[in-house]
matplotlib code that plots the C-alpha trace (Angstrom):
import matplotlib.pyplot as plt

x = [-4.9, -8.1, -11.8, -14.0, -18.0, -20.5, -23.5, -24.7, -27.8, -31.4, -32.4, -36.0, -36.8, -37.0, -39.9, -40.9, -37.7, -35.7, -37.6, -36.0, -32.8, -30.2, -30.1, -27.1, -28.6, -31.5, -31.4, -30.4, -30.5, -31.7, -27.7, -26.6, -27.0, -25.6, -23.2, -22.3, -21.6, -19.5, -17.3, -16.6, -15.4, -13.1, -12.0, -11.2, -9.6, -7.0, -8.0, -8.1, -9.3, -12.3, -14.0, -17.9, -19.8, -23.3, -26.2, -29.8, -29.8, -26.2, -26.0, -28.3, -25.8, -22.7, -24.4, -25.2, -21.2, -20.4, -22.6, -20.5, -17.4, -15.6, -11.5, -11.8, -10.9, -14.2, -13.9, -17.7, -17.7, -21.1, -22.3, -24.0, -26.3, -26.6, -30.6, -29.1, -26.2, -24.8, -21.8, -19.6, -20.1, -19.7, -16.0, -15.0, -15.9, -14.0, -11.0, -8.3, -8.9, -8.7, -4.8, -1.9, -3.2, -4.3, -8.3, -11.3, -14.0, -17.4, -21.2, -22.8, -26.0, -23.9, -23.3, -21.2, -19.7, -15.9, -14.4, -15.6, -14.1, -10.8, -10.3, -10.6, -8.5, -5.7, -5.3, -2.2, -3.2, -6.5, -9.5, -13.6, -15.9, -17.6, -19.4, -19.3, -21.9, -24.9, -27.2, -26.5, -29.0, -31.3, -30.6, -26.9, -23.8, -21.6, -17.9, -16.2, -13.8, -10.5, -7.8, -9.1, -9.0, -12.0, -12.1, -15.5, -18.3, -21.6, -25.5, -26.0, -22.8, -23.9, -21.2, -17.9, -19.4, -19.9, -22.4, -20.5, -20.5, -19.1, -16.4, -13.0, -9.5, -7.8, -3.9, -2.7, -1.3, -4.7, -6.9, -5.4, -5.3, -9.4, -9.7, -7.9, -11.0, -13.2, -11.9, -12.5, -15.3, -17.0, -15.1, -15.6, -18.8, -21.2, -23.6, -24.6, -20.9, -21.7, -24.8, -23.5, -21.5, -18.5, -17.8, -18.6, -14.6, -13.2, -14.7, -13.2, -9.9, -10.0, -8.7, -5.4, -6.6, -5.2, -8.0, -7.9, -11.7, -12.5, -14.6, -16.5, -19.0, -21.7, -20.5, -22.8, -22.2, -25.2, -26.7, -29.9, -32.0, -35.6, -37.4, -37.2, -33.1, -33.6, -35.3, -33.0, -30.2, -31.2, -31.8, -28.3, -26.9, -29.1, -27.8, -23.9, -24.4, -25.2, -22.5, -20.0, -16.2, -13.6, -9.9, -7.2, -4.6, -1.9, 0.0, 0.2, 1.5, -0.6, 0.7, -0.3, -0.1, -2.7, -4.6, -4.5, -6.2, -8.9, -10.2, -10.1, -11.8, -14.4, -15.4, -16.8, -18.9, -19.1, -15.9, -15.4, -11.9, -10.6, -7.5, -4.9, -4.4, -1.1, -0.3, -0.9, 0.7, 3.9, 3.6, 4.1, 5.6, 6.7, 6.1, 3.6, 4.8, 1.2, -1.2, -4.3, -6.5, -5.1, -4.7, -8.6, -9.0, -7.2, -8.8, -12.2, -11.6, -10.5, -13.7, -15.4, -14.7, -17.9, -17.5, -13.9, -13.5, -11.0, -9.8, -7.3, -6.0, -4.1, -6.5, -9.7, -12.5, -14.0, -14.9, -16.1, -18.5, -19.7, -19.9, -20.0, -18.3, -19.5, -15.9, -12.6, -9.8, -6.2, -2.9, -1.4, 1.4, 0.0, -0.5, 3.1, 5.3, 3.8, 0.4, -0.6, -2.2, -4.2, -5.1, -6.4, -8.4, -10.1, -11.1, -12.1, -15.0, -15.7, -16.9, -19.0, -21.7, -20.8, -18.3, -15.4, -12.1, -10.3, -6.7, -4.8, -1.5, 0.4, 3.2, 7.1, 7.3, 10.7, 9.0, 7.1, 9.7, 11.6, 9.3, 9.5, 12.9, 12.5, 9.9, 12.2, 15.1, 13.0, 12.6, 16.1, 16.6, 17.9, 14.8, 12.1, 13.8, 14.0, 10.8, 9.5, 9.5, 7.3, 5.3, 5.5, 4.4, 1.9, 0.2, 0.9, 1.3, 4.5, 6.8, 9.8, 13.3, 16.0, 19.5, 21.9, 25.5, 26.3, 24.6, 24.1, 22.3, 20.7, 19.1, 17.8, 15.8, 14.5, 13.0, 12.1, 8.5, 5.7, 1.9, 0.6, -3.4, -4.4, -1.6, 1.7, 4.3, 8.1, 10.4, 9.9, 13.1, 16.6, 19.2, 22.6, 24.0, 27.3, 28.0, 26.8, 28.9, 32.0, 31.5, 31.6, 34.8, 36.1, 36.6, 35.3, 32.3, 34.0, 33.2, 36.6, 35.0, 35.1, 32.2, 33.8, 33.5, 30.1, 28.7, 30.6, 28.3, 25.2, 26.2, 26.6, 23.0, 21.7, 22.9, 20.5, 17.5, 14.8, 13.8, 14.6, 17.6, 17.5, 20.8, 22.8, 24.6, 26.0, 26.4, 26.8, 30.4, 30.9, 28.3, 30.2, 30.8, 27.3, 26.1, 28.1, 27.3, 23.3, 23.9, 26.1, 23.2, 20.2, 21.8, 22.9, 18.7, 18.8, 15.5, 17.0, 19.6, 19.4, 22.3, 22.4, 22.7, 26.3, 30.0, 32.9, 34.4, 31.4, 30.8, 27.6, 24.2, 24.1, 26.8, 24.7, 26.7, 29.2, 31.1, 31.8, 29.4, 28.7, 25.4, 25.1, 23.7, 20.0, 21.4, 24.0, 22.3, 19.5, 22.0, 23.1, 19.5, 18.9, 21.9, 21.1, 17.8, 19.3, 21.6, 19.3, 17.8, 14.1, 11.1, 11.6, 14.7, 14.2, 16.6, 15.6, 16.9, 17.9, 17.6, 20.1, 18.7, 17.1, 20.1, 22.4, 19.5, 19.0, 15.4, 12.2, 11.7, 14.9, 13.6, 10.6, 12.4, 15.2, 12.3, 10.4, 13.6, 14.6, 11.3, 11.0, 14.6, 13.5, 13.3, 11.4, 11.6, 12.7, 14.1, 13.7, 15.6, 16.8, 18.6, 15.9, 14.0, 10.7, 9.3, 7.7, 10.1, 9.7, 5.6, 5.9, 8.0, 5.9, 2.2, 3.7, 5.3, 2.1, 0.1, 1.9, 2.4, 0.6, 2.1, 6.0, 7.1, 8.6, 11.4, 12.5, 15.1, 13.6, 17.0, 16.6, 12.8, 12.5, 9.0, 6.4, 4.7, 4.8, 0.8, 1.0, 4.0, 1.7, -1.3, 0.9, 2.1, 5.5, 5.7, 9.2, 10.6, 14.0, 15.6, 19.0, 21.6, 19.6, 21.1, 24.8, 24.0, 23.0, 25.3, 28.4, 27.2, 26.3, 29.9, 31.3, 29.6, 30.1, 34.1, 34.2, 32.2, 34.8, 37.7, 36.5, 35.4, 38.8, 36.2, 33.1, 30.0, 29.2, 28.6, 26.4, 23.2, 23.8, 24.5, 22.1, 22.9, 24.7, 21.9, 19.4, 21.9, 22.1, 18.4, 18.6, 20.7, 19.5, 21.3, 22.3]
y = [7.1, 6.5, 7.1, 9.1, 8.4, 10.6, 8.4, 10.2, 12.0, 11.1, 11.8, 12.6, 13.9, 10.2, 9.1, 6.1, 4.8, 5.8, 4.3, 0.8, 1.7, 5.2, 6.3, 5.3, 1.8, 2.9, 0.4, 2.6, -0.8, -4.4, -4.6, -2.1, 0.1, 3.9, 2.4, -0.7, 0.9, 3.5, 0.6, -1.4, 2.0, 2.4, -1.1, -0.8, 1.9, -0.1, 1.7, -0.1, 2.0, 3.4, 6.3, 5.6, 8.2, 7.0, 8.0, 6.5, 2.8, 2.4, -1.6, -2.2, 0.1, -2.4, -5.5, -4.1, -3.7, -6.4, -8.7, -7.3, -8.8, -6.4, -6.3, -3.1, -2.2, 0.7, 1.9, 2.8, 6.3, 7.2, 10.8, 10.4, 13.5, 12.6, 14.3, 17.8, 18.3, 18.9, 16.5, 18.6, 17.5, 13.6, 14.6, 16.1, 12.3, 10.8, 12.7, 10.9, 8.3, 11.2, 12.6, 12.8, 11.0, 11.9, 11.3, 10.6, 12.5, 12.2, 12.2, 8.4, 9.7, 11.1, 8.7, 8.9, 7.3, 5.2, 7.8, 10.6, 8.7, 7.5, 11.1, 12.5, 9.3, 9.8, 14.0, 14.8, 17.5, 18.6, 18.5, 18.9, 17.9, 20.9, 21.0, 23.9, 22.5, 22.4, 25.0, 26.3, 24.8, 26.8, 25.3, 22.9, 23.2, 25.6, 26.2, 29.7, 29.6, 31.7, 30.5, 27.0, 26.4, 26.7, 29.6, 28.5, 25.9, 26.8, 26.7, 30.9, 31.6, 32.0, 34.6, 33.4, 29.6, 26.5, 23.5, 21.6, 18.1, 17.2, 14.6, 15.2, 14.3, 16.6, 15.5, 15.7, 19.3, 20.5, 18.3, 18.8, 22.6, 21.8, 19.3, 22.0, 24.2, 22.1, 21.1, 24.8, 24.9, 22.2, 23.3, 26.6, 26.2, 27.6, 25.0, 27.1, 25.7, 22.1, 22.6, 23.9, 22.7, 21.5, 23.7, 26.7, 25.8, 25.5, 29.0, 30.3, 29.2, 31.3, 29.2, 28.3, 24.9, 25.1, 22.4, 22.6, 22.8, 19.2, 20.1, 16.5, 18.7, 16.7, 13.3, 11.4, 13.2, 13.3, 13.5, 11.8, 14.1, 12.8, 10.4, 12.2, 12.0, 8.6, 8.1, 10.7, 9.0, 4.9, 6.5, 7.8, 4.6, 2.2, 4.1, 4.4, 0.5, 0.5, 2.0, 0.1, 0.9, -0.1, -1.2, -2.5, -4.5, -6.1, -7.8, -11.7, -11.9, -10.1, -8.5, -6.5, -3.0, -4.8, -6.1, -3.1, -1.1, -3.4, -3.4, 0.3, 0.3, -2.4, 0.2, 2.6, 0.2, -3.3, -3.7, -5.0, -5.7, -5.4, -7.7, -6.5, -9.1, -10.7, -8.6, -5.3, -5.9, -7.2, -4.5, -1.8, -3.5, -6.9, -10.2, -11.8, -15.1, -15.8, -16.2, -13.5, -16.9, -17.6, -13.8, -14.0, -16.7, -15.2, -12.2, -13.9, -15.2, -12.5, -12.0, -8.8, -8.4, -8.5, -9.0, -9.2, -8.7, -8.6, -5.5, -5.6, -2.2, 0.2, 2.3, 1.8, 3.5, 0.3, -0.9, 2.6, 2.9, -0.5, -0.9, 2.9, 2.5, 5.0, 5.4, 4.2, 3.7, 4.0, 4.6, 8.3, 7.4, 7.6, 11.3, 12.1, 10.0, 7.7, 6.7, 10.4, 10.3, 7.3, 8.9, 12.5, 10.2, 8.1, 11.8, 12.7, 10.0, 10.1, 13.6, 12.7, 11.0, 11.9, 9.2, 10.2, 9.4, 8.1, 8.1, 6.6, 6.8, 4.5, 2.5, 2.2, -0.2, -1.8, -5.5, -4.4, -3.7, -6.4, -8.7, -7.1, -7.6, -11.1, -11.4, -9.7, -11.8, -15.4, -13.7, -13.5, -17.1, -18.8, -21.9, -18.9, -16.7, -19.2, -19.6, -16.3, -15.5, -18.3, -17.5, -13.8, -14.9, -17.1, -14.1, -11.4, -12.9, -9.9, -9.5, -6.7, -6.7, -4.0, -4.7, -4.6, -4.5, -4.1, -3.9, -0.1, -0.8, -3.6, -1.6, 0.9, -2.2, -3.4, -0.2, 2.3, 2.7, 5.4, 5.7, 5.3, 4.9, 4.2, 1.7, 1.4, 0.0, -1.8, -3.6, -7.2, -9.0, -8.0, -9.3, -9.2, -8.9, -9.8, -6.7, -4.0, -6.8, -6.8, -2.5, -2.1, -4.0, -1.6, -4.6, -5.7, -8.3, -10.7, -13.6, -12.2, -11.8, -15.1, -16.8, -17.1, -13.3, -12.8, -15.2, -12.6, -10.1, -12.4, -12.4, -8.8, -8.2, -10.9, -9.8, -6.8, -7.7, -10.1, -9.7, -12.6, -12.9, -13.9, -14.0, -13.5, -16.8, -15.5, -18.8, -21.0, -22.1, -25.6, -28.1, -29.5, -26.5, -25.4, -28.2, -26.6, -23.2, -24.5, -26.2, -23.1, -21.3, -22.6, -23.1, -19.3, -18.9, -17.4, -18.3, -18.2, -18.1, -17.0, -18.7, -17.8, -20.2, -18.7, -20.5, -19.0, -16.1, -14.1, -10.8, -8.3, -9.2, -6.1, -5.4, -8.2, -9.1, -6.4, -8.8, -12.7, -14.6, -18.0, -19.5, -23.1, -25.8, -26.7, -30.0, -29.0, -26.3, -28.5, -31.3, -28.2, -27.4, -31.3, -31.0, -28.3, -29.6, -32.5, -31.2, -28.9, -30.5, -28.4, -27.4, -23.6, -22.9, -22.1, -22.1, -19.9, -20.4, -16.7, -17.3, -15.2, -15.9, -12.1, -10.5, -12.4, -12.2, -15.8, -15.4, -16.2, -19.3, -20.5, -18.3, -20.8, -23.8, -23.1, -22.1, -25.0, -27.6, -25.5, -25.8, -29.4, -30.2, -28.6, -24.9, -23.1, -20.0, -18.5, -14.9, -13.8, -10.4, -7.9, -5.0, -3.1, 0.0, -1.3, -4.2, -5.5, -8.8, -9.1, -8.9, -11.7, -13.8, -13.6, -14.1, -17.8, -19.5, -18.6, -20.5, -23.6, -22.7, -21.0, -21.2, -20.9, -17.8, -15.1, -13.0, -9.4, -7.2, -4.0, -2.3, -1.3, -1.4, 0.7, 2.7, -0.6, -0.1, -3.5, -3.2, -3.7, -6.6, -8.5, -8.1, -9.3, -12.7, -11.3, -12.3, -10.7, -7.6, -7.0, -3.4, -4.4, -1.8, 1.4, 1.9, 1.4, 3.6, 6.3, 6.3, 6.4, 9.7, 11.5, 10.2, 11.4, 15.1, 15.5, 14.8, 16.9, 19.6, 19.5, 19.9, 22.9, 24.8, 23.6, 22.7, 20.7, 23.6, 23.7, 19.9, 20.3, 20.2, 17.6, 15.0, 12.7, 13.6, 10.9, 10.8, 10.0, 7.4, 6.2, 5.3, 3.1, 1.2, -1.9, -0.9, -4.6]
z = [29.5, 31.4, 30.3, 32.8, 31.8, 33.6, 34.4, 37.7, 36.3, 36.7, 33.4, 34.2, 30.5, 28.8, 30.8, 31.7, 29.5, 32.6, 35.4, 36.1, 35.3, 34.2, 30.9, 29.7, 30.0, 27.0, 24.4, 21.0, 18.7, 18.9, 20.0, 21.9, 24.7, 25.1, 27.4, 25.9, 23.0, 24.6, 26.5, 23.5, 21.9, 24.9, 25.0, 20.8, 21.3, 23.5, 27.2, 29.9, 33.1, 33.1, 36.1, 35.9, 38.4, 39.4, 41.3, 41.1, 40.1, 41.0, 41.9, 38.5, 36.7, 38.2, 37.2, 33.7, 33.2, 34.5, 32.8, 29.3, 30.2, 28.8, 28.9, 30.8, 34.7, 35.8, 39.0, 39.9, 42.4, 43.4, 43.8, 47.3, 46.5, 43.0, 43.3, 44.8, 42.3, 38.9, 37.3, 38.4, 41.8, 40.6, 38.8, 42.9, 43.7, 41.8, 42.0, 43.5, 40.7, 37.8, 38.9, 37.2, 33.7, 30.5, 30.2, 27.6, 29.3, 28.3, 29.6, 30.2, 27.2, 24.3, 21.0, 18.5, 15.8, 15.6, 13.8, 15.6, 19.0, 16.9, 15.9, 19.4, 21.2, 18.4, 18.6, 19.9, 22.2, 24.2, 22.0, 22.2, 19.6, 17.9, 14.6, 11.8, 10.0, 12.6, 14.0, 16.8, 19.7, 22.1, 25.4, 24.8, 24.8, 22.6, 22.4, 22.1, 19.3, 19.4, 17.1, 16.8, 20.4, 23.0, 24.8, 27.0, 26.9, 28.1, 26.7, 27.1, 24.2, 20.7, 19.4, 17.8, 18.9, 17.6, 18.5, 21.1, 23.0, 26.1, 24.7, 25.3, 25.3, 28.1, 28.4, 31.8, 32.1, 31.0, 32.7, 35.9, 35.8, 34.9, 37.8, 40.4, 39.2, 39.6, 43.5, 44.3, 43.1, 45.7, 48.5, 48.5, 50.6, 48.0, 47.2, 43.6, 42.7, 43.4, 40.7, 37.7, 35.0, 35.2, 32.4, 34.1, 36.2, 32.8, 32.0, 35.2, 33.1, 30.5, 27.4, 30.0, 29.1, 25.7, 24.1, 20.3, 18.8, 17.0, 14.1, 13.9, 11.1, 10.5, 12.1, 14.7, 17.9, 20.3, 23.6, 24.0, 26.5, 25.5, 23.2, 20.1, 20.3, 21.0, 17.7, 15.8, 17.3, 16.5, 12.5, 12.4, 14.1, 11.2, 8.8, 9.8, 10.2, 6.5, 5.2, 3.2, 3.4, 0.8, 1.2, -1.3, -0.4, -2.4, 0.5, 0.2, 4.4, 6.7, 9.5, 13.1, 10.9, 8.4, 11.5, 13.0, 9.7, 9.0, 12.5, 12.1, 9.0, 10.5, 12.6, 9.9, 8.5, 6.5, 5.1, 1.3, 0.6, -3.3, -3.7, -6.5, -9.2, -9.7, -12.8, -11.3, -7.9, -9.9, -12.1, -9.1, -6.3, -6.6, -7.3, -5.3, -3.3, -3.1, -5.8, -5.7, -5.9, -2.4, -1.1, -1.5, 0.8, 3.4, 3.5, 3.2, 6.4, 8.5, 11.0, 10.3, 6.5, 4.7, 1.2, -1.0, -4.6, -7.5, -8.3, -11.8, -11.7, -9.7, -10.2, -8.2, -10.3, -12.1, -8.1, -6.9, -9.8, -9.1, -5.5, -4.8, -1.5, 1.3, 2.7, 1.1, 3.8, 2.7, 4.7, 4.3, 2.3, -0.9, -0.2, -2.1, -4.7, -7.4, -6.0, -5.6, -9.2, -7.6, -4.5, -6.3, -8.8, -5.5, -4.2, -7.2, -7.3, -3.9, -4.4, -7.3, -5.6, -1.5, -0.5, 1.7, 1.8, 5.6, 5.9, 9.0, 10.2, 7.5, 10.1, 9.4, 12.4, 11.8, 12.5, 9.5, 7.3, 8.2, 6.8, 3.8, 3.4, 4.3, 1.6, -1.3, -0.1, -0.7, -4.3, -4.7, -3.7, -7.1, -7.3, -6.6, -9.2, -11.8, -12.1, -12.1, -16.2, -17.0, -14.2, -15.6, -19.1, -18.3, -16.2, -18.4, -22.0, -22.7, -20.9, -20.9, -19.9, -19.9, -19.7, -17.3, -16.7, -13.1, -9.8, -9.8, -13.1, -11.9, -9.5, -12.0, -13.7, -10.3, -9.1, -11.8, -12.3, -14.0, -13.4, -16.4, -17.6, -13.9, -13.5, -13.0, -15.3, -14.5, -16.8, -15.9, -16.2, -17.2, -20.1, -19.2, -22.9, -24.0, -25.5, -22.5, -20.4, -22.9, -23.7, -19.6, -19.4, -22.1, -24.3, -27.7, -28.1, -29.5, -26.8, -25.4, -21.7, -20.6, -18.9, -15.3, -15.7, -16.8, -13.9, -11.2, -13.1, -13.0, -9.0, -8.3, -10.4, -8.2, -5.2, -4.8, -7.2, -7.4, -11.0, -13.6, -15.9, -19.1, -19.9, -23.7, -24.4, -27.8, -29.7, -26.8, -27.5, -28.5, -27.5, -24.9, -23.0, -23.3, -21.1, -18.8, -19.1, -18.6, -15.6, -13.9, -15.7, -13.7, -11.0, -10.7, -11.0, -14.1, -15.9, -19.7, -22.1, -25.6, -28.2, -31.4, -34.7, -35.5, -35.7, -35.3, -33.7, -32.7, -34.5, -33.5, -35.2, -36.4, -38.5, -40.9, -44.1, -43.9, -41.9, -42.4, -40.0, -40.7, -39.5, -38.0, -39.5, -38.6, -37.5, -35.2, -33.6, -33.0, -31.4, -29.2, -28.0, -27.2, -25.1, -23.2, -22.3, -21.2, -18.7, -17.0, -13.9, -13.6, -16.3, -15.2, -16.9, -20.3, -23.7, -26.4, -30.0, -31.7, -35.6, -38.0, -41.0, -41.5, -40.5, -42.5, -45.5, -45.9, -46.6, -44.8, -45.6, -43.5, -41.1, -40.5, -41.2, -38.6, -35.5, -36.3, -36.2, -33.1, -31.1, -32.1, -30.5, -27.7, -27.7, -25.2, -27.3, -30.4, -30.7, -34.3, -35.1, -37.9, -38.6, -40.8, -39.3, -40.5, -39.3, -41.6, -41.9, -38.1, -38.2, -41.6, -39.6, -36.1, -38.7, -40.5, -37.1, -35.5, -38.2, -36.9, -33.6, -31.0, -27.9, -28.1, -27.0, -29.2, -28.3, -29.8, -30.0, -31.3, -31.5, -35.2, -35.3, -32.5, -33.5, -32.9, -29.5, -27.1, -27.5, -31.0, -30.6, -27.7, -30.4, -33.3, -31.0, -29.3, -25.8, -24.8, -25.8, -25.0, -25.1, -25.1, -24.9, -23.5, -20.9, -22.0, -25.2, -22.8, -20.3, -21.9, -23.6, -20.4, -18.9, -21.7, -21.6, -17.9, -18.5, -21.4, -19.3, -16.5, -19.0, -20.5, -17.3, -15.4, -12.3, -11.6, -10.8, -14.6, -14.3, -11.1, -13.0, -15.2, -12.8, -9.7, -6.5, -4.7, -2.2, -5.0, -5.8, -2.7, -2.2, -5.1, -3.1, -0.5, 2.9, 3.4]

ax = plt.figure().add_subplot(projection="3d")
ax.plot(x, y, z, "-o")
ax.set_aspect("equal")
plt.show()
């Protein structure tokens, strides 16, 4: 693509602002030029060859753009009887250098704004600017609108027209149908041809051009003819440059695509920069790998961003309210799926008090993606996984985890996700339970699946997530073997098992007293903690004592006495549970430790108890909430339905609606 600037005109009307040198070289702020301001555009906007058509002043004009040192190749043509004809004339000139390429044509006095250039540069066929939203003008330039597309360009048209400006984008078939015109034109011997608009040829055309009308509306788009432009024009230009443009960005490794947007955004005006905070970007994407502390930095020192700011929701209305943005810029794939709610709320604002919203092409650039992938894969990576749940708590103060039982459901954990309240919310860790592990093996839980098995389900889980694991030790076996089981444990990357003070052959929680359980004694179970903490080689992995005193109705007081031996052997948790519906024993329990202690984490099972929101839990002093079974209890129904469904129908299209479609499956799936 190659830019053609028109630059061969006297431009008589500005006075004595014209008389050492052409107009294109009139200063429109303490910075700029007309010209340089259109070359940097051209050189942003990643062209390389520009066509430059002079006349008067032509050797001050070559020095000017010279002197800018731009990364740009002009090839200056100079209208020999620059005084004695119209543009049209100049664009002859030049044409051996305008063939068989797609060109940016516009005239050497006319401003306009980035996005009004990066809109014309970026259509994908022919296009003029236009605007619906001004007056039409006496004596300039209006387009003929058929259809969207632009039928003729002249200054005598008023019906079916729109105010017009010569910038275009003319792709090759229809600029060289234009430029064939315009080569008749001049060398047809009458010298009337060589003075009119170059327009006038595309008239002659018809609309064969095919260029779609630009509707720009009430964007900078100007020709400066005289001194009161000039002044109109410098206002508009102060006041564009005083405009403030928003971004969010939750990335922690920026790449070309994020690059490529900012410098995009730059151009619309000072650019503030909200970085997500660790809790929301975890809480809709990922993890970060790097802390929002240090994603600040980095952005901070990008050149051209102007200001950057915490923003500690997915929703970005707290930081339109207060910074009241002029434009937000966001990629356009938020337009559908679960940011949509976000996007429609950002419009919403916008249109409150005037702001606009600017969406660019949002890039699936393979490099891109890779990275990605490279990212989540350094998540999976046992030391970084460890860590993650305290990391999580620390950040968050509750944390959630659903169980899981096999990749597939593994996957469900990872990557389902609502917009809730402005925000988004995921489950942030998973327990791989004895009992979903035992019921998916078809076999009782009665520590019967042995541990060798349960780690090959720990390994297919681990394979395709990234989440943490905390992981249900039942009573850890003997203490011997559970020094074992902690090492293989943390090793695996799993950030926490959960033994419970029981003996014997294990029997469920829940079935209380109706069944003989036998609890351990506070001084062996303690001696098991101590020796689990002693075999494990890091501070991230974490043992968490689950007392049975409720269930078994032992009383409260045990309760306490048991989590407070336990922490003081070493606990890194306690997990208190019960089999009541209310929870009132589990609210007691949670009020007395946290008289003594403050800090050590509680864990819940809120199988039984299952009406208390996590709001009120976090407020009460729960830091984990495990739902335990959900997705085992669920799906064995819906097998159970669609088999039964089958049977009774003697074929499958009855069961059509009640299952996924293995393509929905599918894209749960990691395709390596």
């Amino acid at each position: 693509m190659k830019a053609l600037i028109l630059n061969s005109g006297l431009g008589t009307r500005m006075g004595v602002l014209t008389s050492e040198h052409p107009k294109c070289m009139t200063e429109i702020s303490s910075r700029e030029t007309i010209l340089s301001r259109q070359l940097k555009q051209i050189a942003d906007a990643g062209i390389t060859e520009v066509i430059m058509t002079t006349g008067a002043f032509d050797s001050v004009l070559v020095n000017y753009c010279n002197s800018l040192d731009l990364p740009l190749h002009i090839t200056f043509v100079k209208n020999p009887v620059y005084d004695k004809t119209n543009y049209i004339y100049s664009i002859y000139c030049a044409r051996e250098y305008l063939k068989d390429d797609d060109v940016i044509l516009m005239h050497g006095d006319l401003v306009f704004e980035n996005e009004v250039f990066d809109k014309v540069v970026s259509s994908e066929t022919s296009c003029m600017t236009v605007s619906s939203t001004l007056d039409l003008p006496e004596k300039d330039f209006k387009a003929v609108i058929k259809d969207g597309k632009v039928q003729k360009v002249g200054i005598e048209f008023f019906n079916d027209a729109m105010a017009a400006q010569p910038l275009y984008k003319l792709k090759k078939e229809d600029w060289d149908k234009w430029l064939d015109e315009i080569i008749a034109f001049c060398e047809s011997g009458d010298e009337a041809k060589r003075k009119c608009y170059a327009e006038n040829a595309l008239n002659e055309l018809d609309g064969a051009c095919n260029i779609a009308a630009l509707d720009v509306r009430e964007m900078l788009c100007s020709e400066i003819d005289d001194p009161d432009d000039l002044a109109v024009v410098s206002s508009r230009l102060k006041e564009i440059s005083s405009r403030t443009v928003y971004m969010t960005f939750s990335t922690d490794i920026i790449h070309g695509g994020h690059i490529a947007m900012i410098k995009k955004a730059q151009r619309l005006g000072r650019l503030i920069v909200g970085v997500l905070s660790d809790e929301v970007v975890s809480g809709y994407k990922r993890y970060p790998l790097v802390p929002a502390s240090e994603r600040k930095v980095m952005f901070e020192n990008i050149a051209g961003v102007y200001r950057v700011v915490d923003q500690n929701t997915l929703s970005y209305r707290e930081n339109l309210e207060k910074y009241k943005p002029d434009i937000v810029v966001h990629g356009d794939d938020w337009v559908s799926g679960f940011q949509k709610p976000v996007r429609d709320e950002v419009a919403s604002i916008l249109a409150s008090y005037g702001g606009k919203l600017v969406e660019y092409p949002y890039s699936n650039d393979s490099k891109y993606k890779a990275i990605e992938d490279r990212t989540r894969a350094e998540l999976s990576l046992p030391d970084v996984r460890r860590s993650r749940l305290k990391k999580t708590l620390e950040m968050k103060g509750l944390v959630t985890a659903l169980e899981a039982h096999s990749g597939i459901t593994g996957l469900i954990v990872e990557k389902t996700a609502v917009y809730q309240n402005g925000g988004t919310k995921q489950f942030d860790a998973m327990w791989v339970s004895s009992l979903c592990d035992s019921t998916a093996k078809g076999k009782p839980d009665i520590e019967l699946v042995d541990m060798t098995s349960r780690f090959r389900t720990i390994d297919d889980i681990m394979e395709v997530t990234t989440k943490p694991i905390i992981f249900d030790g039942d009573t850890g076996g003997l203490t011997e073997h559970f020094v074992y089981t902690v090492r293989s444990l943390e090793r695996m990357g799993v950030s926490m098992v959960i033994i419970e003070d029981k003996t014997g052959l294990k029997k469920n929680s829940l079935f209380g007293t109706e069944v003989r359980q036998t609890q351990d004694s506070i001084e062996n179970f303690c001696e098991k903690i101590r020796a689990g903490k002693k075999a494990q080689k890091t501070a991230d992995f974490m043992i968490c004592a689950r007392i049975e005193s409720l269930i078994l109705e032992r009383g409260m007081d045990d309760a306490l006495e048991r989590a407070f031996a336990f922490v003081g052997a070493g606990a890194d948790a306690i997990m208190i549970h019960s089999r009541r519906k209310e929870p009132d024993e589990i609210f007691e329990f949670i009020e007395k430790f946290r008289e003594k202690d403050k800090t050590t984490p509680v864990v819940l099972v809120p199988t039984s108890f299952n009406t208390v929101y996590e709001e009120e839990f976090k407020e009460r002093g729960a830091n984990i909430i495990i739902y335990a079974n959900q997705l085992t209890r669920t799906g064995f129904p819906a097998m159970q339905d669609a088999a039964r469904t089958i049977l009774e129908n003697h074929r499958a299209k009855e069961c059509d609606d009640k299952c996924m479609s293995i393509k929905d499956i599918i894209t749960l799936i990691p395709e390596e």
